[in-house]
C-alpha positions as CSV (number, residue, x, y, z in Angstrom):
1,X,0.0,0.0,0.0
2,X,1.2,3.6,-0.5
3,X,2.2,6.1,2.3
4,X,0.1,8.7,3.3
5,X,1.5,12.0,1.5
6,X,0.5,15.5,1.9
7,X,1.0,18.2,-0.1
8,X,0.8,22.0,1.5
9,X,-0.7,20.7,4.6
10,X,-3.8,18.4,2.7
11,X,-3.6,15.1,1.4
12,X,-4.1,14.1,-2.3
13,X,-7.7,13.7,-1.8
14,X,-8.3,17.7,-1.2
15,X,-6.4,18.1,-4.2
16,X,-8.0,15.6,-6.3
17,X,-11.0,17.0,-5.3
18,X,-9.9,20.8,-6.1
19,X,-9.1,19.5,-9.7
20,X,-12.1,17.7,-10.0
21,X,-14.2,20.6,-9.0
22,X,-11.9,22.8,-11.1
23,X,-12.3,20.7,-14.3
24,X,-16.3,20.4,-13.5
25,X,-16.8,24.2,-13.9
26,X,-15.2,24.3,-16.9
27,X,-17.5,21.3,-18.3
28,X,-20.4,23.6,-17.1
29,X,-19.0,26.9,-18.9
30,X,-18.4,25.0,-22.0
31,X,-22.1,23.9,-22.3
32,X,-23.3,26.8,-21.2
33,X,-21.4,29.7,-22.6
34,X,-21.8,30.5,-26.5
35,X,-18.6,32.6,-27.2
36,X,-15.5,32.5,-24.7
37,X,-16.5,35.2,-21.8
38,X,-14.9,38.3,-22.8
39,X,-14.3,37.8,-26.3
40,X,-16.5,37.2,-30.0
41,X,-14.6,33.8,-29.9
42,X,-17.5,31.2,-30.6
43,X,-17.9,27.9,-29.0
44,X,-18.9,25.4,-32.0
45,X,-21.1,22.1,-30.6
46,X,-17.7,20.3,-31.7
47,X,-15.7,22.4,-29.4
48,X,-18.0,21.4,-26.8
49,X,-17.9,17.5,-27.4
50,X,-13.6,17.9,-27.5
51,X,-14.0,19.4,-24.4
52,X,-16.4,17.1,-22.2
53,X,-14.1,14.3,-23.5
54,X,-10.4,16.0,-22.8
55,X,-12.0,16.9,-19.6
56,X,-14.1,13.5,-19.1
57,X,-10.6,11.9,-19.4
58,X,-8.3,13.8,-16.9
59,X,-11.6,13.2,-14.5
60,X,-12.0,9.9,-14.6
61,X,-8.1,9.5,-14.4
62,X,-8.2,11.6,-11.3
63,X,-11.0,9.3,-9.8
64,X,-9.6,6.1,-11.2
65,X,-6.2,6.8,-9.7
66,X,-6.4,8.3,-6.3
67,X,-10.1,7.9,-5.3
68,X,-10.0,4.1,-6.2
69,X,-6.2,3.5,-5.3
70,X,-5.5,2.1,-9.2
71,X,-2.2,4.5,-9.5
72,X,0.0,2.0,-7.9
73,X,-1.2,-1.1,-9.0
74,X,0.1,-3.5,-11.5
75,X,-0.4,-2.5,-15.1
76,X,-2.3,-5.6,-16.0
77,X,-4.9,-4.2,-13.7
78,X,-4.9,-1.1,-15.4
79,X,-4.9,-2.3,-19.3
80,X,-7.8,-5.0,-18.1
81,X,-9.9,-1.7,-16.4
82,X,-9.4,0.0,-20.0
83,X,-10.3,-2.8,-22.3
84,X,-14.1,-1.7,-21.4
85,X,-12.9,1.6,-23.0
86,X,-12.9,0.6,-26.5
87,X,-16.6,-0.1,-26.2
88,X,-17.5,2.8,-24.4
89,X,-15.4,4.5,-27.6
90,X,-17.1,2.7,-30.2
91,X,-20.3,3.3,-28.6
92,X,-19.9,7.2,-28.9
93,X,-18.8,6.9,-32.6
94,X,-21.5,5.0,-33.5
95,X,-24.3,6.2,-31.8
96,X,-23.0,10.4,-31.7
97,X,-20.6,10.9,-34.2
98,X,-21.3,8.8,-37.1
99,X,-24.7,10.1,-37.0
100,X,-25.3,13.0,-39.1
101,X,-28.3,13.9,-36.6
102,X,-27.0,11.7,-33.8
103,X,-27.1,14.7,-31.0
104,X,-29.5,16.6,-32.1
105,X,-32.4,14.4,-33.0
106,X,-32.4,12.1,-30.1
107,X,-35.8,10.9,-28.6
108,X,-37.5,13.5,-26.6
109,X,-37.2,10.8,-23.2
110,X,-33.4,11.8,-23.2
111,X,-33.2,15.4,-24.3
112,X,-33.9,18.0,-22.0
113,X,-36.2,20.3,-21.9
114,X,-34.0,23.6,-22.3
115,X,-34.3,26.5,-25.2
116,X,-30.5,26.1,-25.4
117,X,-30.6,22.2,-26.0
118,X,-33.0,23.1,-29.5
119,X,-30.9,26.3,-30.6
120,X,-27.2,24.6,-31.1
């Protein structure tokens, strides 16, 4: 098992959760924001997919890692826990981005309700 470390006085799981946090508001700002705060720079839907999934990523590496103790465990552990990956992968090419309409026209039980969610 690994030591207890602290960095500045916390341990890793203040900080994991400080970058977790971190990386969730910036999830939220990218759905919610149509140009980058403070400039005309516009925030295209695919912008918004690349980052839910660059930000997805570093999340769940953050969770897998330190909130479920995979960091120091053998590799084998880690490549089995990823095989599942390539389905989850395959799944979202298939379903959303191979698609034309895939996002947009899904079935009304898994869209919300939101003016925004019909404008994009």
């Amino acid at each position: 098992m690994g030591e207890h470390v602290e960095y500045w006085g916390k341990d890793i799981y203040f900080w994991n959760f400080i970058v977790l946090m971190f990386f969730t508001l910036f999830e939220v700002g990218a759905v919610f924001f149509d140009t980058v705060p403070g400039t005309s720079i516009a925030i295209t839907k695919m912008t918004v997919w690349t980052i839910l999934i660059v930000v997805g990523i570093i999340k769940g590496f953050g969770i897998a890692a330190f909130f479920m103790h995979l960091k120091d465990d053998p590799r084998i552990y880690t490549r089995t826990a990823l095989f599942p990956v390539l389905f989850v992968l395959l799944m979202l090419w298939g379903i959303g981005l191979s698609n034309p309409a895939g996002v947009t026209d899904l079935p009304s039980w898994c869209t919300p309700n939101w003016d925004y969610a019909e404008i994009r």
